[in-house]
DRENPA-3360 file (N, C-alpha, C; in nm, 2 decimals, always signed):
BEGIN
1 = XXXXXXXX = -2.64/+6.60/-11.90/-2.77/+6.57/-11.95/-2.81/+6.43/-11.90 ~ -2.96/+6.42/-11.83/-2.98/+6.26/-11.82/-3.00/+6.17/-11.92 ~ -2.98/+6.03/-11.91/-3.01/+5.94/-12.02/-3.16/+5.94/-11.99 ~ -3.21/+5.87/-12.10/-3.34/+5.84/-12.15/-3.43/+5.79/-12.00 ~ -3.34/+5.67/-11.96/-3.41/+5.59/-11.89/-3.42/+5.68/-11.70 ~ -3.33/+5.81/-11.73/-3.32/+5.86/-11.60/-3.47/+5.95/-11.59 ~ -3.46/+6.02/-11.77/-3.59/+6.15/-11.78/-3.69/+6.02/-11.73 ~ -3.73/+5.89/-11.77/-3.84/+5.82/-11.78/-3.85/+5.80/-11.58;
9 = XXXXXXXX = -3.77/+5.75/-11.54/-3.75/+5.73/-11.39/-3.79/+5.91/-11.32 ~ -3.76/+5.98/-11.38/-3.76/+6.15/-11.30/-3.93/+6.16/-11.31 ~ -4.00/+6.13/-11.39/-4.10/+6.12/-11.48/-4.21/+6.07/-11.43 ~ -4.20/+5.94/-11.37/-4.29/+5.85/-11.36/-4.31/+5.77/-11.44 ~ -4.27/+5.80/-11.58/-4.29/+5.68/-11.68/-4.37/+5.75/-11.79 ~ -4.38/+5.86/-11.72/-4.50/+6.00/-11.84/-4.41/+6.02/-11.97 ~ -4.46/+6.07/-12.06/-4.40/+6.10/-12.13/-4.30/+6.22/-12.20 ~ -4.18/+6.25/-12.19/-4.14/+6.39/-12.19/-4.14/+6.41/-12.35;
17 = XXXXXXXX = -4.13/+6.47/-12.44/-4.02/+6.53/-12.57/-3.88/+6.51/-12.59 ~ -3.84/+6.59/-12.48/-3.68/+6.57/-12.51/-3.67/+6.72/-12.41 ~ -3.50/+6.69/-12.34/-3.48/+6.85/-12.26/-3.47/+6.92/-12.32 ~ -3.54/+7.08/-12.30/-3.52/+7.18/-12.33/-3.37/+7.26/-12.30 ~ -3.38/+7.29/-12.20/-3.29/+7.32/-12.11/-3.26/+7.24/-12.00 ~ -3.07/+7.17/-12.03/-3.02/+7.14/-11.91/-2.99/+7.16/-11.79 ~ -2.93/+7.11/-11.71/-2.98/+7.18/-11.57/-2.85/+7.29/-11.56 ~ -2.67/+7.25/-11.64/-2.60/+7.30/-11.64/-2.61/+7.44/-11.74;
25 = XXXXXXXX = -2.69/+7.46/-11.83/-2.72/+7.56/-11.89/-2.82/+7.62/-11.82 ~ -2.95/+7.60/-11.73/-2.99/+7.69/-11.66/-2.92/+7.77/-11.50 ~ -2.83/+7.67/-11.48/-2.76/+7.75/-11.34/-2.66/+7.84/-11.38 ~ -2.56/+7.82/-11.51/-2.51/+7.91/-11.55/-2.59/+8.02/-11.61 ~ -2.74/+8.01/-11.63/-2.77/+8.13/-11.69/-2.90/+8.18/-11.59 ~ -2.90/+8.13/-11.46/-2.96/+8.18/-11.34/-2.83/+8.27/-11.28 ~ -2.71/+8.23/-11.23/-2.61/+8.30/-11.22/-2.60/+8.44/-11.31 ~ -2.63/+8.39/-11.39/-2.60/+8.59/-11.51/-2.70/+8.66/-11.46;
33 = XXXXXXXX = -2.80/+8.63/-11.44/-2.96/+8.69/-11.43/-2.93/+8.76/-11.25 ~ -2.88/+8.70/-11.20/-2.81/+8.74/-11.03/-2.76/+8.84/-11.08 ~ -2.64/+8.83/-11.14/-2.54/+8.95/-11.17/-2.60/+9.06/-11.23 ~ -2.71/+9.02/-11.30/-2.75/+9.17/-11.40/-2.83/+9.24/-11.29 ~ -2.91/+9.17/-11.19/-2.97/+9.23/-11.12/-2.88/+9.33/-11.01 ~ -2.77/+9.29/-10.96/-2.69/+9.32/-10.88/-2.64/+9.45/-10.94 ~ -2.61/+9.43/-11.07/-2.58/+9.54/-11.14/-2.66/+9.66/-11.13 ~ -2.77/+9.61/-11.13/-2.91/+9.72/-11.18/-2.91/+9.80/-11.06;
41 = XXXXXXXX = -2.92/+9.71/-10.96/-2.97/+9.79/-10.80/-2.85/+9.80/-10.75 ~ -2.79/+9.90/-10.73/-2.65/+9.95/-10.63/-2.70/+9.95/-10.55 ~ -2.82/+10.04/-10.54/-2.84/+10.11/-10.41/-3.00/+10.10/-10.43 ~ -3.07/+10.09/-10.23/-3.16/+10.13/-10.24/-3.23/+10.01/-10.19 ~ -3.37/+10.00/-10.11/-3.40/+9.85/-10.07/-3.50/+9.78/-10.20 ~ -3.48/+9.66/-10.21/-3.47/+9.60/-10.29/-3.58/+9.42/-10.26 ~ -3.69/+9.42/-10.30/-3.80/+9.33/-10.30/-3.79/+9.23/-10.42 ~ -3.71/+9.12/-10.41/-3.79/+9.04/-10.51/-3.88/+8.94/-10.46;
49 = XXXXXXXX = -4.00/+8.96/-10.54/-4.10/+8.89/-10.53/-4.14/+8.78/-10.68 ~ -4.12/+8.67/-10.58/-4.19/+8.54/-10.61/-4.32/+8.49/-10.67 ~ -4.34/+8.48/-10.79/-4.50/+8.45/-10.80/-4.49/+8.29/-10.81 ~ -4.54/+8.25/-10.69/-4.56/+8.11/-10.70/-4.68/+8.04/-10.78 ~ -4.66/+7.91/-10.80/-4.57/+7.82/-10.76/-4.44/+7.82/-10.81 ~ -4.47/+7.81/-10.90/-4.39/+7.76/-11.03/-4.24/+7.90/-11.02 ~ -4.29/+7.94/-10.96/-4.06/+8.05/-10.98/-4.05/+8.00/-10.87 ~ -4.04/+7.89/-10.78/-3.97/+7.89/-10.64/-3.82/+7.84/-10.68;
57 = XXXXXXXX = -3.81/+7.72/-10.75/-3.65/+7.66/-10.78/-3.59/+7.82/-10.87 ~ -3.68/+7.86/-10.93/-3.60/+7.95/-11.01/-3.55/+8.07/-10.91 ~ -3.61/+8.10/-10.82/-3.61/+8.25/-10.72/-3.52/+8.14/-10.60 ~ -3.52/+8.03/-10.55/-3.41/+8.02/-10.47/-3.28/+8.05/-10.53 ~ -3.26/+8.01/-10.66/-3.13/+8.02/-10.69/-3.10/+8.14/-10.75 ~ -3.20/+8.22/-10.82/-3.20/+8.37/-10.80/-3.11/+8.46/-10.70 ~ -3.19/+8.41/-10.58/-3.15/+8.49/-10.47/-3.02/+8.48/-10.43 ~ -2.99/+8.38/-10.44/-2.88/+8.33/-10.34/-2.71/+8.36/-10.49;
65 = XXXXXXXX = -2.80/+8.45/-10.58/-2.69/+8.48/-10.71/-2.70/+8.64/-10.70 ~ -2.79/+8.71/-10.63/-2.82/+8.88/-10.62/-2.72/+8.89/-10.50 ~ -2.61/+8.97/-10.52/-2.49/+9.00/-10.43/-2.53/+9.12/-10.38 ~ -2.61/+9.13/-10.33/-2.65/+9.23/-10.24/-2.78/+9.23/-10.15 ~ -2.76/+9.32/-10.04/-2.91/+9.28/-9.97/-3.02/+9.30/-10.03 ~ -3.12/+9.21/-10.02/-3.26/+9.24/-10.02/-3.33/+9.11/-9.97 ~ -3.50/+9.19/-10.01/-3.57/+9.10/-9.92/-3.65/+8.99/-9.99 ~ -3.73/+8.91/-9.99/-3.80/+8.79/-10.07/-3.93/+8.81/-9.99;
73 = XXXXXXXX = -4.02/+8.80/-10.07/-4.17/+8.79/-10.03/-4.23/+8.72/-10.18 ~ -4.34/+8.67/-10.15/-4.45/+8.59/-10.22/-4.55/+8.64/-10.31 ~ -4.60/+8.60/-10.40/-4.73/+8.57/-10.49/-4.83/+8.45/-10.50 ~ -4.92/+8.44/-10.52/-5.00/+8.34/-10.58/-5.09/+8.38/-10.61 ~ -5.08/+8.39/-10.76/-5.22/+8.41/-10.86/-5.22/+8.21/-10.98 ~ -5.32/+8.24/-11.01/-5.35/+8.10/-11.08/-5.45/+8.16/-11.21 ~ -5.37/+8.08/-11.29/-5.49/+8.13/-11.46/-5.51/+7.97/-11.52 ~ -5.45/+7.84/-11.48/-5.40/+7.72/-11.55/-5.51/+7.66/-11.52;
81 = XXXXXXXX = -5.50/+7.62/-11.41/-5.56/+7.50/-11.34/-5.53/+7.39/-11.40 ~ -5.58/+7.24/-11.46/-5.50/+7.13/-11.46/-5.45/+7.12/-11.65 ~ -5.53/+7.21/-11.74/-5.44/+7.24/-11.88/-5.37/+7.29/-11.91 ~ -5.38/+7.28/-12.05/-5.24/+7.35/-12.08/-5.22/+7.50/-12.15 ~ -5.32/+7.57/-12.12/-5.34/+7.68/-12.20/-5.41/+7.77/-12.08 ~ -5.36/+7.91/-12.08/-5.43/+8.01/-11.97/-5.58/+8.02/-11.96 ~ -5.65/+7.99/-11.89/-5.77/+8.03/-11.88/-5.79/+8.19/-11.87 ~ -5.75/+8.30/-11.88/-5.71/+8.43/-11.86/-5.84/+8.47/-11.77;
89 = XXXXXXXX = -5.89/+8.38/-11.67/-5.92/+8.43/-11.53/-5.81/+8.43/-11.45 ~ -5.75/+8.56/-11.41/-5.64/+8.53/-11.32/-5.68/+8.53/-11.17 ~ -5.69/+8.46/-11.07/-5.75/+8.48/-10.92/-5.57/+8.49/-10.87 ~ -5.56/+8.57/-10.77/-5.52/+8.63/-10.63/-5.52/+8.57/-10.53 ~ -5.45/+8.47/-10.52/-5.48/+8.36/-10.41/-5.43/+8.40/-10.25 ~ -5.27/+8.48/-10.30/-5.18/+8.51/-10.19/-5.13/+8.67/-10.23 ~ -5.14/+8.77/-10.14/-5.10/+8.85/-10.17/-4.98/+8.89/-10.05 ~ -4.85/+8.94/-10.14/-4.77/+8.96/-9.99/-4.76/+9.10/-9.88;
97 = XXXXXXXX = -4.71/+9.06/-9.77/-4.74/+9.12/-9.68/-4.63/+9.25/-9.68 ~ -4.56/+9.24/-9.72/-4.43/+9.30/-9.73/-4.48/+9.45/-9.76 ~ -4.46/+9.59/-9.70/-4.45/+9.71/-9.78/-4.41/+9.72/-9.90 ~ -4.46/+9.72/-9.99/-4.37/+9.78/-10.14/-4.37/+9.93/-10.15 ~ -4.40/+9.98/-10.10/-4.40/+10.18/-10.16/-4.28/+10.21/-10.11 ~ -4.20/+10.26/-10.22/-4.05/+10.31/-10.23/-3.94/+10.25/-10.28 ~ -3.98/+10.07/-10.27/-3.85/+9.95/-10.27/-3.87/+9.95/-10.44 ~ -3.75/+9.90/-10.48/-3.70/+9.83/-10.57/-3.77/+9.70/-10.61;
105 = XXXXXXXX = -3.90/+9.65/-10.65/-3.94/+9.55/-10.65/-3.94/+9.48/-10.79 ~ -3.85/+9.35/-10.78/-3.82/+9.26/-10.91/-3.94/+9.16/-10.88 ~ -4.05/+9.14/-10.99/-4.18/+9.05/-10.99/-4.10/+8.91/-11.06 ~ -4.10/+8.80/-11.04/-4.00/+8.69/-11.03/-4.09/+8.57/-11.12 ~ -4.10/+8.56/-11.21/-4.24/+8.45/-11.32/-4.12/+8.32/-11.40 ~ -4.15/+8.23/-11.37/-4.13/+8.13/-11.43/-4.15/+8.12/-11.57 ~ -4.26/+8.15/-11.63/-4.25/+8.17/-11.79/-4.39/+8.26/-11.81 ~ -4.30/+8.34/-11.91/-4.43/+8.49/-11.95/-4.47/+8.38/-12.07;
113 = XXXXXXXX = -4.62/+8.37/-12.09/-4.69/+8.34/-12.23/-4.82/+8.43/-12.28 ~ -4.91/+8.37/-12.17/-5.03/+8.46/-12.29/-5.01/+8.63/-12.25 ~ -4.94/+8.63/-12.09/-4.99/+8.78/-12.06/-5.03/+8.76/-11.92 ~ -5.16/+8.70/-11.95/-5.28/+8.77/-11.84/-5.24/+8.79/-11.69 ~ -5.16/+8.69/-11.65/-5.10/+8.65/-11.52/-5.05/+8.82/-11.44 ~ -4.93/+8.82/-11.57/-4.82/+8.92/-11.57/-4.87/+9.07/-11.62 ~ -5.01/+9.11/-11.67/-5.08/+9.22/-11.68/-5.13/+9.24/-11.53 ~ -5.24/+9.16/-11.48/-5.28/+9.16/-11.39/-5.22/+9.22/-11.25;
121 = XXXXXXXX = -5.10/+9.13/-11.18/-5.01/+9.19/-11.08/-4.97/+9.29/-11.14 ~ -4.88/+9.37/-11.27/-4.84/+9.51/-11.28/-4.91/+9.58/-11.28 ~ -5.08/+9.60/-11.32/-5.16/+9.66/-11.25/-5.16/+9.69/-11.10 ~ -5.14/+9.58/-11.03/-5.20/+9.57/-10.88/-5.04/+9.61/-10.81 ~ -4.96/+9.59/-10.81/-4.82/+9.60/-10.81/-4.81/+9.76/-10.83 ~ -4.80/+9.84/-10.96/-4.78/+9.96/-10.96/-4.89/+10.04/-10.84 ~ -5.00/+10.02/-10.83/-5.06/+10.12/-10.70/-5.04/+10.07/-10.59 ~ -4.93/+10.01/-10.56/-4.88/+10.03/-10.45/-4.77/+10.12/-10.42;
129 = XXXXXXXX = -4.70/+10.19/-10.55/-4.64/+10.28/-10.56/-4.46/+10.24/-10.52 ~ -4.45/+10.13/-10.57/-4.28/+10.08/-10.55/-4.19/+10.19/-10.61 ~ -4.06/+10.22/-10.57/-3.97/+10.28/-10.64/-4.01/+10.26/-10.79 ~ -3.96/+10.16/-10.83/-3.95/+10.07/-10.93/-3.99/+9.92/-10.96 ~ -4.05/+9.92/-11.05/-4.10/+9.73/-11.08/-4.04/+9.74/-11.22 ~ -4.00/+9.61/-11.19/-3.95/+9.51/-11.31/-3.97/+9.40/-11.31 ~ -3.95/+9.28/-11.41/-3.99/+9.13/-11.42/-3.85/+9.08/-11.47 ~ -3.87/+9.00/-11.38/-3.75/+8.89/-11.43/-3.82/+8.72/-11.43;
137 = XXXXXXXX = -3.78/+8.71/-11.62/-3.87/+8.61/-11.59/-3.78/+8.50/-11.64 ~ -3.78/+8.36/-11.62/-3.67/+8.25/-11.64/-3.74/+8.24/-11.78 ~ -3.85/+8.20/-11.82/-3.87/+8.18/-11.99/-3.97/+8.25/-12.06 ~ -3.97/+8.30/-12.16/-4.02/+8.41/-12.20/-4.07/+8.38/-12.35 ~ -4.20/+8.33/-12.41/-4.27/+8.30/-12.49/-4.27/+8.37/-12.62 ~ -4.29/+8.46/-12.59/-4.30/+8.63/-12.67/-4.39/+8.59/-12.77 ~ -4.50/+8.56/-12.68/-4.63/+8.52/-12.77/-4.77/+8.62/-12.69 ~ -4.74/+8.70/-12.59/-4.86/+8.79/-12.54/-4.89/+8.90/-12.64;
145 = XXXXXXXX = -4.98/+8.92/-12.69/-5.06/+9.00/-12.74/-5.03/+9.18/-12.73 ~ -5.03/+9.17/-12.56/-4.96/+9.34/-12.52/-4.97/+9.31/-12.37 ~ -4.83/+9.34/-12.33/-4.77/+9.31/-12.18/-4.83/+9.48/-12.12 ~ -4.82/+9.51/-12.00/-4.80/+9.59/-11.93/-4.68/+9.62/-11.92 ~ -4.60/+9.57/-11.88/-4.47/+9.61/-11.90/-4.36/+9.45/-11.87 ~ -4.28/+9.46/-12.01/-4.19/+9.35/-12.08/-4.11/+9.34/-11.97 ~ -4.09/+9.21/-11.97/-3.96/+9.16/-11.88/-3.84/+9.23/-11.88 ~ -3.79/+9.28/-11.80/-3.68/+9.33/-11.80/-3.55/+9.23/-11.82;
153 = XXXXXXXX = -3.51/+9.12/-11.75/-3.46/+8.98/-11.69/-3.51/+8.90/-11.77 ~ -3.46/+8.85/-11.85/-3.55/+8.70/-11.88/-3.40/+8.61/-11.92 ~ -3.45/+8.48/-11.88/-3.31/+8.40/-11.95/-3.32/+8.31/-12.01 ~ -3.46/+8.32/-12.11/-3.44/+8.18/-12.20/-3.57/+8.25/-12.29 ~ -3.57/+8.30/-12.43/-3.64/+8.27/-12.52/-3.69/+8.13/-12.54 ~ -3.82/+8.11/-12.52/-3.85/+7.97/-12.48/-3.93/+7.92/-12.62 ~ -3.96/+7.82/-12.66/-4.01/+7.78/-12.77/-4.15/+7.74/-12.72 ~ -4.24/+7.76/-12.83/-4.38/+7.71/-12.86/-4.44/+7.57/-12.80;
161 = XXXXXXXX = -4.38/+7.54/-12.70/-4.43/+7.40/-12.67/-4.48/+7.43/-12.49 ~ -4.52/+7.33/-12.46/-4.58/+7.32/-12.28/-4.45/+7.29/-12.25 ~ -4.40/+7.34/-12.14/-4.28/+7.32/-12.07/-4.30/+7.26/-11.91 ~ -4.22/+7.17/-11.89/-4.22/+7.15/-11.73/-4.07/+7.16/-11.65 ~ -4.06/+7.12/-11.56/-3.93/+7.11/-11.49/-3.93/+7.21/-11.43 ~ -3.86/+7.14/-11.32/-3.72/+7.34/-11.25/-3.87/+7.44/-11.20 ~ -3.93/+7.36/-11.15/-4.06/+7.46/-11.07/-4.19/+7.47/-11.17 ~ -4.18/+7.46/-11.31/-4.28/+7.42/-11.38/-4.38/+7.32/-11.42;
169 = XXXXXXXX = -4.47/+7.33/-11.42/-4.53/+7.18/-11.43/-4.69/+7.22/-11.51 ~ -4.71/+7.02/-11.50/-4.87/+7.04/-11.55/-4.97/+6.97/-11.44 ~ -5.06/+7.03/-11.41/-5.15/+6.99/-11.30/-5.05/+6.95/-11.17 ~ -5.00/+7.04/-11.14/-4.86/+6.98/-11.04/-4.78/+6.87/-11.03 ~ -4.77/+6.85/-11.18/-4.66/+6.70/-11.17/-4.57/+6.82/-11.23 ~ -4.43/+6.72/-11.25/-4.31/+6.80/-11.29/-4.23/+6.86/-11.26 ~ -4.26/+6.97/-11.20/-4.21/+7.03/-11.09/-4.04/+7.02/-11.02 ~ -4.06/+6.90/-11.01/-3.91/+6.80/-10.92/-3.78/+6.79/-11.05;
177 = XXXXXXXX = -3.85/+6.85/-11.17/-3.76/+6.79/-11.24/-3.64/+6.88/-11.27 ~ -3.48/+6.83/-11.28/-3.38/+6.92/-11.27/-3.37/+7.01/-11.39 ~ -3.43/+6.98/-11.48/-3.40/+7.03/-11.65/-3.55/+7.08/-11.63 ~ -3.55/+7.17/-11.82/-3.70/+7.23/-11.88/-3.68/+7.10/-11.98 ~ -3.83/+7.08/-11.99/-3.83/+6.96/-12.08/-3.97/+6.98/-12.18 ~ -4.01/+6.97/-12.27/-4.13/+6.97/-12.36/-4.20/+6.84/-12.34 ~ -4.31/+6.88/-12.29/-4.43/+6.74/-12.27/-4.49/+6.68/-12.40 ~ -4.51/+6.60/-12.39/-4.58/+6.58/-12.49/-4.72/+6.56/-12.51;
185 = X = -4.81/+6.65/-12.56/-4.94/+6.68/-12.58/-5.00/+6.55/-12.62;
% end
């Protein structure tokens, strides 16, 4: 865990809460999240997809924990913009290029909360007709109203606060930071 004066230095001087999640309790429990997936898919080709920004630290180390082949392709939808609560306009910024009809495709979300994000793509996602879709998401709110379909993958029941770190952020700060940390409002 860092000292005080390291979060304040990682930080800019902003102000955090306190860590959520360490960096050593999220790689050990990015590693499990590899393995269950590895487990899942023996066979068959296999898409995990990225919804950026914010899953990229989580989906590098994802990947490189799924002991088996597959492929990585991208997302970018946006509902935030620089607050802290979803605007539940979700826009489509990037859509990936990759065939999905037939593959195994894991949708890759940094943290499920209101929904809207994660409704949206499994709409747009199922008519493309993949084998299979599933979500694997690093933190999971369990505050949406009614998902399309529940994370399969998740590795952190997350608490009621704004989170940053480890690919998450607020108005694109944060991001850089090794741990989940609670901002303070």
């Amino acid at each position: 865990m860092h000292a005080a004066t390291d979060i304040l230095r990682l930080t800019g001087g902003r102000e955090i809460a306190g860590v959520t999640y360490d960096e050593q309790t999220i790689a050990r429990r990015v590693r499990e999240l590899g393995l269950e997936v590895t487990e899942q898919y023996p066979d068959g080709e296999l898409l995990v997809l990225g919804l950026l920004k914010g899953s990229f630290i989580f989906l590098g180390d994802l990947v490189r924990s799924i002991l088996r082949p597959h492929q990585v392709d991208f997302m970018v939808a946006s509902s935030y913009g620089s607050g802290t609560t979803s605007s539940g306009n979700v826009r489509l910024l990037y859509d990936p290029e990759t065939t999905l009809k037939g593959k195994h495709i894991i949708l890759v979300e940094d943290i499920v909360d209101s929904g809207n994000t994660i409704n949206r793509l499994v709409r747009l996602l199922r008519e493309r007709r993949p084998r299979s879709l599933e979500i694997c998401a690093l933190l999971h709110k369990r505050i949406a109203a009614q998902l399309e379909l529940e994370p399969r993958f998740v590795g952190f029941d997350a608490p009621q606060q704004f989170l940053v770190g480890y690919g998450l952020d607020h108005a694109e700060d944060f991001r850089h930071l090794p741990f989940i940390a609670s901002l303070n409002e």
